[in-house]
OpenMM code with the backbone's topology and positions (N, CA, C; nanometers):
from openmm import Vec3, app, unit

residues = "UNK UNK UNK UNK UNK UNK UNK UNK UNK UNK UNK UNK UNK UNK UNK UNK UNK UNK UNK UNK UNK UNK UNK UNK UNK UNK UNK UNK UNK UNK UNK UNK UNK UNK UNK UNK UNK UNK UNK UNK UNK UNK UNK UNK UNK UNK UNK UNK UNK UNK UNK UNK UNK UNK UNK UNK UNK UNK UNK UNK UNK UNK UNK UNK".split()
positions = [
    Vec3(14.6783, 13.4426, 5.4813),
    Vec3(14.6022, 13.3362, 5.5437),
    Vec3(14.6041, 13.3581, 5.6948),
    Vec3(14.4817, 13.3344, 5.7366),
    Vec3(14.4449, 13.3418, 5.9071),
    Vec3(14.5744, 13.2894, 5.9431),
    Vec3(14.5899, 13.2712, 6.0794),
    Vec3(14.7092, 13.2025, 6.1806),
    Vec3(14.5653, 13.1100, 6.2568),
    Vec3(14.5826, 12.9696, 6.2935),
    Vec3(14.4926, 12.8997, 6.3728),
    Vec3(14.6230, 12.8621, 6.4873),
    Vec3(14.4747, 12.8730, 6.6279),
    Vec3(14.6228, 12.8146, 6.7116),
    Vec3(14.5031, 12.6685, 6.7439),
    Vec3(14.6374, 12.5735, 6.7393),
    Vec3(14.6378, 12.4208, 6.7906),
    Vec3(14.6320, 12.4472, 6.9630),
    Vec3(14.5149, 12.3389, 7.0180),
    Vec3(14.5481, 12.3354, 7.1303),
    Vec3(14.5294, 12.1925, 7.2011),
    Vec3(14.6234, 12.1821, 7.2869),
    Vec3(14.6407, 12.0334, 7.3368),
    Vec3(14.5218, 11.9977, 7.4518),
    Vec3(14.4682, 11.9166, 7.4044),
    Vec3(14.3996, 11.9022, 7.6083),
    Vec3(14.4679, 11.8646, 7.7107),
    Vec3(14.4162, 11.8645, 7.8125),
    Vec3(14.5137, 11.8057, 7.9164),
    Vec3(14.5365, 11.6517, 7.9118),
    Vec3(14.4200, 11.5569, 7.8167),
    Vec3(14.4992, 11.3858, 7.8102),
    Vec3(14.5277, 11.3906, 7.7331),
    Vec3(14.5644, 11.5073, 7.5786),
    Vec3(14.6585, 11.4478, 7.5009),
    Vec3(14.8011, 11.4746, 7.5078),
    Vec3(14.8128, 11.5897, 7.6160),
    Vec3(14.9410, 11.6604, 7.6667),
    Vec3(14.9844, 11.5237, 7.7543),
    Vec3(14.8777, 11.4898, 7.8387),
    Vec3(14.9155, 11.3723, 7.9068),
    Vec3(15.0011, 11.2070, 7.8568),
    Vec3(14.8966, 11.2248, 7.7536),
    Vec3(14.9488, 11.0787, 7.6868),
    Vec3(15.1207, 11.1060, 7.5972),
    Vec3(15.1117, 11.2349, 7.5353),
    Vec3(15.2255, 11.2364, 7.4819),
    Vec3(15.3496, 11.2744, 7.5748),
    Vec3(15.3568, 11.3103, 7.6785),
    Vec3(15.4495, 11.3126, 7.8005),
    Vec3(15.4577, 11.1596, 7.7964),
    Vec3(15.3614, 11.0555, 7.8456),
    Vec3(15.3945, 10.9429, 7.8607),
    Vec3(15.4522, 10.8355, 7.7591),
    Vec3(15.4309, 10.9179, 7.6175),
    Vec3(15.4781, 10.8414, 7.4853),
    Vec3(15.6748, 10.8507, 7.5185),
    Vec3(15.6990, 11.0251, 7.5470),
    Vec3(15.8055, 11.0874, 7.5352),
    Vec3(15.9008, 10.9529, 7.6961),
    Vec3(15.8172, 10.9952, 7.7852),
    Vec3(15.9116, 10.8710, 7.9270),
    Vec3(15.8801, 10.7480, 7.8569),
    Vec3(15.8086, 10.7114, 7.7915),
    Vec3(15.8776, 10.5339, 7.7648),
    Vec3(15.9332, 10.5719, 7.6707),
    Vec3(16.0123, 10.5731, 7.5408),
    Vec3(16.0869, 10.5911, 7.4307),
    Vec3(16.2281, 10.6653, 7.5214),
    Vec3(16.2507, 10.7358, 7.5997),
    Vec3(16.3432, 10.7747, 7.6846),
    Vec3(16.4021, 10.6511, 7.7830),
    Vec3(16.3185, 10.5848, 7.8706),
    Vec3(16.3156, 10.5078, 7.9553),
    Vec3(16.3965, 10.4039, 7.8548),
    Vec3(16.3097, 10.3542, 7.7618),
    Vec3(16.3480, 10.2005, 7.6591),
    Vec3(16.4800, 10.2515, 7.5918),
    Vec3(16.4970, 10.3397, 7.5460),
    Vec3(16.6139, 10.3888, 7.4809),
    Vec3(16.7415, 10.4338, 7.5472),
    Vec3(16.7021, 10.4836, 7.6585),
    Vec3(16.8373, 10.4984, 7.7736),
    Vec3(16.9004, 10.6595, 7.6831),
    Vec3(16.7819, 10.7006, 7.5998),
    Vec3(16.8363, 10.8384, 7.5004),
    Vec3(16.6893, 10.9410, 7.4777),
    Vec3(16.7465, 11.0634, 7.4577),
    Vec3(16.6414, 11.1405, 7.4208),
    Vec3(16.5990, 11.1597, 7.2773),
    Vec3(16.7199, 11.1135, 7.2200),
    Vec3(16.6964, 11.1432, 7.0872),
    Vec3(16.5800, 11.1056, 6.9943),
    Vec3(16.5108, 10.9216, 7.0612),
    Vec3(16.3927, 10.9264, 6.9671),
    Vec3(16.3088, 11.0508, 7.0446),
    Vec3(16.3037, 11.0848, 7.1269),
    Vec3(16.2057, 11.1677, 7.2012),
    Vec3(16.1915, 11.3243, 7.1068),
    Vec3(16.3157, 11.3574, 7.0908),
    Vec3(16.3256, 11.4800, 6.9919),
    Vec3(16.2883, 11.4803, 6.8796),
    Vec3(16.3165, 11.3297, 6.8141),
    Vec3(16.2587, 11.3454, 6.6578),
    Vec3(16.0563, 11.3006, 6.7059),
    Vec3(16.0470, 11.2594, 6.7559),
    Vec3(15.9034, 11.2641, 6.7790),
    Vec3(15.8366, 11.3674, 6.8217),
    Vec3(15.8727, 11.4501, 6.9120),
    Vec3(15.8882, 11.5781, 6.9583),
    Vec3(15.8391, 11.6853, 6.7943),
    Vec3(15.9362, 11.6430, 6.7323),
    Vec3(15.9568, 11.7199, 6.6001),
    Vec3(15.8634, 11.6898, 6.4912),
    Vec3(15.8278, 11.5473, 6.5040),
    Vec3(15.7134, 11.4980, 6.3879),
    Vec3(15.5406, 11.5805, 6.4468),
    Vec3(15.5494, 11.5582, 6.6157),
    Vec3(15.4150, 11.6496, 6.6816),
    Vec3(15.4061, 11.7692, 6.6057),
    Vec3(15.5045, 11.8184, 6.6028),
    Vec3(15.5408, 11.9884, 6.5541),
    Vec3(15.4751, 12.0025, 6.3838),
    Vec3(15.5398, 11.9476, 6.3703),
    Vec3(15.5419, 11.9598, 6.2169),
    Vec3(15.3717, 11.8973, 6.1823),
    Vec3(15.3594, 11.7842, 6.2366),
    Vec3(15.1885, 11.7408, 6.2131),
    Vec3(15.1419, 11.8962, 6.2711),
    Vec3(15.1458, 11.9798, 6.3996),
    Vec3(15.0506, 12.0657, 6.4251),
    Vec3(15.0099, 12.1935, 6.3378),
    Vec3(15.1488, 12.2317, 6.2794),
    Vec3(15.1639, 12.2896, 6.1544),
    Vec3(15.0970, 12.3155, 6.0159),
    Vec3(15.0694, 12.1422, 5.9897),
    Vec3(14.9902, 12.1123, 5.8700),
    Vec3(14.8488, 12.1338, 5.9418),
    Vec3(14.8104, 12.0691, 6.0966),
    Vec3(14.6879, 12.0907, 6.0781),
    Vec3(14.6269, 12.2565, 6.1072),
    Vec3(14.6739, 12.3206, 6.1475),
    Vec3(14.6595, 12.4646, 6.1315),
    Vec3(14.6520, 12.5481, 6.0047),
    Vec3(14.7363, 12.4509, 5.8683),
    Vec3(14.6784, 12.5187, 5.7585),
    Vec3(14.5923, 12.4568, 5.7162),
    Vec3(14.5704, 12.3137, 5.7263),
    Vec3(14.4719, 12.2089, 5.6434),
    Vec3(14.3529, 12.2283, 5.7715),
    Vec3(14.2697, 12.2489, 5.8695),
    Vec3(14.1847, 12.2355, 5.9517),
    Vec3(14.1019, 12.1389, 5.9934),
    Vec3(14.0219, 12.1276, 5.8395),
    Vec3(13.9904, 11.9791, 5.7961),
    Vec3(14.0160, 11.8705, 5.7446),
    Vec3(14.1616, 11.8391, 5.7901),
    Vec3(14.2071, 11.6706, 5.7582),
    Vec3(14.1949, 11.5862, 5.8685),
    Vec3(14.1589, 11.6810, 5.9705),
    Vec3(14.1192, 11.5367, 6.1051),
    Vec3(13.9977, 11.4827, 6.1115),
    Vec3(13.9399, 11.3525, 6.1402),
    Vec3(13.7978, 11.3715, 6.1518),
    Vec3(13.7046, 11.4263, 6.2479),
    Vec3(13.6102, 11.4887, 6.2274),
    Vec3(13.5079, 11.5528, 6.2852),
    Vec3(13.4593, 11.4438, 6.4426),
    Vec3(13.4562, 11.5430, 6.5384),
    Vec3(13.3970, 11.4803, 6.6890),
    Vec3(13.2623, 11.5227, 6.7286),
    Vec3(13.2199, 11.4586, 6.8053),
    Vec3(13.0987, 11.4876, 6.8416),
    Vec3(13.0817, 11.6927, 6.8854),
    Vec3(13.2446, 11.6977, 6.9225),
    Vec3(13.1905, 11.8524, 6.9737),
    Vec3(13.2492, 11.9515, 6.8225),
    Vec3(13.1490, 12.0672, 6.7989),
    Vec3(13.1963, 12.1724, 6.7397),
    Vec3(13.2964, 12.1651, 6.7472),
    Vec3(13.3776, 12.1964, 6.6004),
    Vec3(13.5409, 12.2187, 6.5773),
    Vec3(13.6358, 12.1725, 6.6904),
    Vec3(13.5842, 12.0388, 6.6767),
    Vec3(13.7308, 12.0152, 6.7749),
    Vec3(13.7056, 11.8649, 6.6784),
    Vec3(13.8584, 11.7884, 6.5988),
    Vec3(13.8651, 11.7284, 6.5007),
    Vec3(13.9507, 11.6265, 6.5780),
    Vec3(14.0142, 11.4986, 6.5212),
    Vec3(14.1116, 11.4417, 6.5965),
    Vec3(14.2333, 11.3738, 6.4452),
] * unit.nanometer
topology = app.Topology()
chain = topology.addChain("A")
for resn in residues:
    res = topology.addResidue(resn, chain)
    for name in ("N", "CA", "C"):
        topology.addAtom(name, app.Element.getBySymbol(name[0]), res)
């Protein structure tokens, strides 16, 4: 099977930096930050073998 690479834009890189400082900030810990960290991972994973489980956007192959 192909290899697909996932790629972040710059506001969803953005927003999830800002998910990662409040859950750090509120928690006074990194740890939820790592297991969320880890759920990103693992979702990017599936969508690289599944392609089409996100829904379709206005632009060519780019899904959400």
């Amino acid at each position: 099977m192909a290899s697909r690479e996932i790629r972040w834009t710059v506001r969803a890189t953005q927003d999830k930096l800002a998910i990662y400082e409040y859950w750090t900030n509120r928690n006074k810990s990194t740890l939820y930050t790592e297991k969320l960290e880890s759920l990103f991972n693992e979702t990017m994973k599936i969508a690289a073998i599944f392609p089409f489980v996100g829904i379709q956007t206005e632009i060519i192959d780019v899904r959400i």
